[in-house]
FIDOMAR-61797 format. One record per residue (C-alpha): z, y negated, x negated; residue in one letter; residue number from 1. Coordinates in steps of 0.2 Angstrom, whole numbers, padded with zeros to 4 digits. Layout:
REM residues N
{rec {Z, Y, X}, 'A', NUM}
...
This chain:
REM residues 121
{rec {-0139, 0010, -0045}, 'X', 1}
{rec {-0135, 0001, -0028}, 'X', 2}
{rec {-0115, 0003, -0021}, 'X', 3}
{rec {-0114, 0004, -0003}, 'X', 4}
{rec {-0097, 0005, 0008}, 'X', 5}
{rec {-0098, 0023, 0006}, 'X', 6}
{rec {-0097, 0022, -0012}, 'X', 7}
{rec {-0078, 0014, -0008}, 'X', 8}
{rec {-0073, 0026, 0006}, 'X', 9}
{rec {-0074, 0043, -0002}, 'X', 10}
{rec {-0061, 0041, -0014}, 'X', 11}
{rec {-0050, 0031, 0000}, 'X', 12}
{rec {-0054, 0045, 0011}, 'X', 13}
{rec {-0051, 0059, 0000}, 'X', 14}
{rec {-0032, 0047, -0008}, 'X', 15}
{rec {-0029, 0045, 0012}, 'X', 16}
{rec {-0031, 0064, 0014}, 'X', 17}
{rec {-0021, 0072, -0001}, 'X', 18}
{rec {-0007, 0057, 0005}, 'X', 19}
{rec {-0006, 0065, 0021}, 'X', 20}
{rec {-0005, 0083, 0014}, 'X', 21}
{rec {0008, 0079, 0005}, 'X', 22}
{rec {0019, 0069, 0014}, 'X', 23}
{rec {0027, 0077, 0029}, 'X', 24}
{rec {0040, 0063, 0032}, 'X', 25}
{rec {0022, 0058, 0043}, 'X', 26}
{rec {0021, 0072, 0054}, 'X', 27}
{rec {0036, 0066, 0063}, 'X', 28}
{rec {0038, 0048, 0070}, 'X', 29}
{rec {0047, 0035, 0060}, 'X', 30}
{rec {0054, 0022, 0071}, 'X', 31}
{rec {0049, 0010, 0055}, 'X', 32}
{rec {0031, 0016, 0059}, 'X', 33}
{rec {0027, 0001, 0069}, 'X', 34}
{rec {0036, -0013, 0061}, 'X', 35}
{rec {0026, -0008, 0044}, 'X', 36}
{rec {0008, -0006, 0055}, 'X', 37}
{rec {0013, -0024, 0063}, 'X', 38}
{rec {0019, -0030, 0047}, 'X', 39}
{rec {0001, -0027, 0040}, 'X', 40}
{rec {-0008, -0032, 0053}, 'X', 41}
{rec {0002, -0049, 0053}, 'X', 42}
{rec {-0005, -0052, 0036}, 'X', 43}
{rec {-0023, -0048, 0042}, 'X', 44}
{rec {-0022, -0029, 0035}, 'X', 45}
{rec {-0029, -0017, 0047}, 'X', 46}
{rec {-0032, 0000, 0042}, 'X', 47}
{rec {-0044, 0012, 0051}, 'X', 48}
{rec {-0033, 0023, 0052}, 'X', 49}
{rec {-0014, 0020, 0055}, 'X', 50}
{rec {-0008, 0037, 0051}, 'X', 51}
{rec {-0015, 0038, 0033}, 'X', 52}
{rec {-0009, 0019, 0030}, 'X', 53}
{rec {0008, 0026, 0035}, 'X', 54}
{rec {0004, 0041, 0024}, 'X', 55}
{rec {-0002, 0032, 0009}, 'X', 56}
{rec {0015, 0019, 0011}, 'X', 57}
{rec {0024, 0036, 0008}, 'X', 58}
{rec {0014, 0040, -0008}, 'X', 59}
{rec {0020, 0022, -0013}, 'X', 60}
{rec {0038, 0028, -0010}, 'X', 61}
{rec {0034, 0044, -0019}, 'X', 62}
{rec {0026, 0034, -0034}, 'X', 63}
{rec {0041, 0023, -0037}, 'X', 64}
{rec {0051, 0038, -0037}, 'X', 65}
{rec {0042, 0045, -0050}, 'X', 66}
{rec {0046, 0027, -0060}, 'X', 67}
{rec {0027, 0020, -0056}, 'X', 68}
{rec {0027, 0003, -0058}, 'X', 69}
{rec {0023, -0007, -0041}, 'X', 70}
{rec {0010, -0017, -0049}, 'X', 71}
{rec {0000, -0002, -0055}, 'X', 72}
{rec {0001, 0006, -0038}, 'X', 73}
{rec {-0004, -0009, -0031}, 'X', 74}
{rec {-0019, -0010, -0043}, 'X', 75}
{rec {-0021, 0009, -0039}, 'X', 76}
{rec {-0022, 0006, -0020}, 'X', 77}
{rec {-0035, -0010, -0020}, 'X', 78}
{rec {-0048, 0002, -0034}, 'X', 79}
{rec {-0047, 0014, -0017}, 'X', 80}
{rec {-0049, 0004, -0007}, 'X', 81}
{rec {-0057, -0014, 0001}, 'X', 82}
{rec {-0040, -0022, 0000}, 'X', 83}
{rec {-0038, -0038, -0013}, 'X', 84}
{rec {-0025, -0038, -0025}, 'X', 85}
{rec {-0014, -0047, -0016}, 'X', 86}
{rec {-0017, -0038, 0000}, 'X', 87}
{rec {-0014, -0023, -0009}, 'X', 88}
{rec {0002, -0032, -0015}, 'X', 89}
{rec {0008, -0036, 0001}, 'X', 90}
{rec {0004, -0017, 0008}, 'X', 91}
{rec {0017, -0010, -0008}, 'X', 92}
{rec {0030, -0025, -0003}, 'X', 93}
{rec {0029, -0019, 0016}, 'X', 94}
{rec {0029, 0001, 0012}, 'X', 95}
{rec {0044, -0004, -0001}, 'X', 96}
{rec {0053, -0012, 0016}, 'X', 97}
{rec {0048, 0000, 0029}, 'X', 98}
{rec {0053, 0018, 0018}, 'X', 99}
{rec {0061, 0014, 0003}, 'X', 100}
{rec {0072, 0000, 0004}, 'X', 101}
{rec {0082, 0006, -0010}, 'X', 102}
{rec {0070, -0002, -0022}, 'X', 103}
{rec {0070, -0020, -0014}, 'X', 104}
{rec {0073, -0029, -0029}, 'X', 105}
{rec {0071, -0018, -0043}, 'X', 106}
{rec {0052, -0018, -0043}, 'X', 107}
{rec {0043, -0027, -0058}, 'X', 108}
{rec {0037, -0043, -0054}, 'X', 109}
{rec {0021, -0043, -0064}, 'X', 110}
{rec {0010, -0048, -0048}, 'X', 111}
{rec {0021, -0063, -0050}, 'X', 112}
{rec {0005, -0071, -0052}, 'X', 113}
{rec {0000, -0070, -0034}, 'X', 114}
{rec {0013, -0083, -0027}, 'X', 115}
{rec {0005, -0100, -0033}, 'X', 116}
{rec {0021, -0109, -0035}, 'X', 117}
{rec {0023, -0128, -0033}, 'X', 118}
{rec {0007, -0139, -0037}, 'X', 119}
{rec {0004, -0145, -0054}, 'X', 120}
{rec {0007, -0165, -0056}, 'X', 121}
């Protein structure tokens, strides 16, 4: 059985959607809405659609408070989507900054593996 981008987008789209149910803090707008959409895009992450990327950032601050660890949610947001792991990495890092800063610094580092470190001699 052949997957094709569609296969990919149904469970982003329907994830995005439920994300934007249930997360009102989107309806109004976040001065922090920008800086996290720029932030993304400087990293070469563009989102079709920028209100559910804001949405979905939410869900990640709804996650953690729920104890989720970032690296699962990370994982979680790269299945349902096109984003690599570290893109997806960097998306959790950014949402972390933009809406909830209290957890800068308490996160697990388990995608400690991403940053490559100095070079082996």
């Amino acid at each position: 059985m052949a997957f094709d981008g569609t296969t990919r987008s149904i469970p982003w789209a329907v994830l995005l959607f439920l994300a934007a149910l249930f997360s009102p803090a989107v309806a109004s707008a976040d001065p922090n809405d920008g800086a996290f959409v720029d932030a993304l895009a400087k990293n070469g992450i563009v989102l079709p659609d920028q209100n559910a990327a804001i949405a979905m950032a939410h869900t990640v601050c709804a996650g953690l408070d729920q104890h989720a660890k970032p690296s699962l949610l990370a994982m979680k947001l790269m299945k349902d989507t096109d984003l690599s792991m570290k893109q997806s990495s960097y998306f959790i890092g950014v949402a972390i900054s933009a809406y909830c800063p209290q957890y800068v610094g308490h996160t697990d580092d388990s995608t400690r593996y991403l940053n490559p470190g100095p070079p082996l001699m």
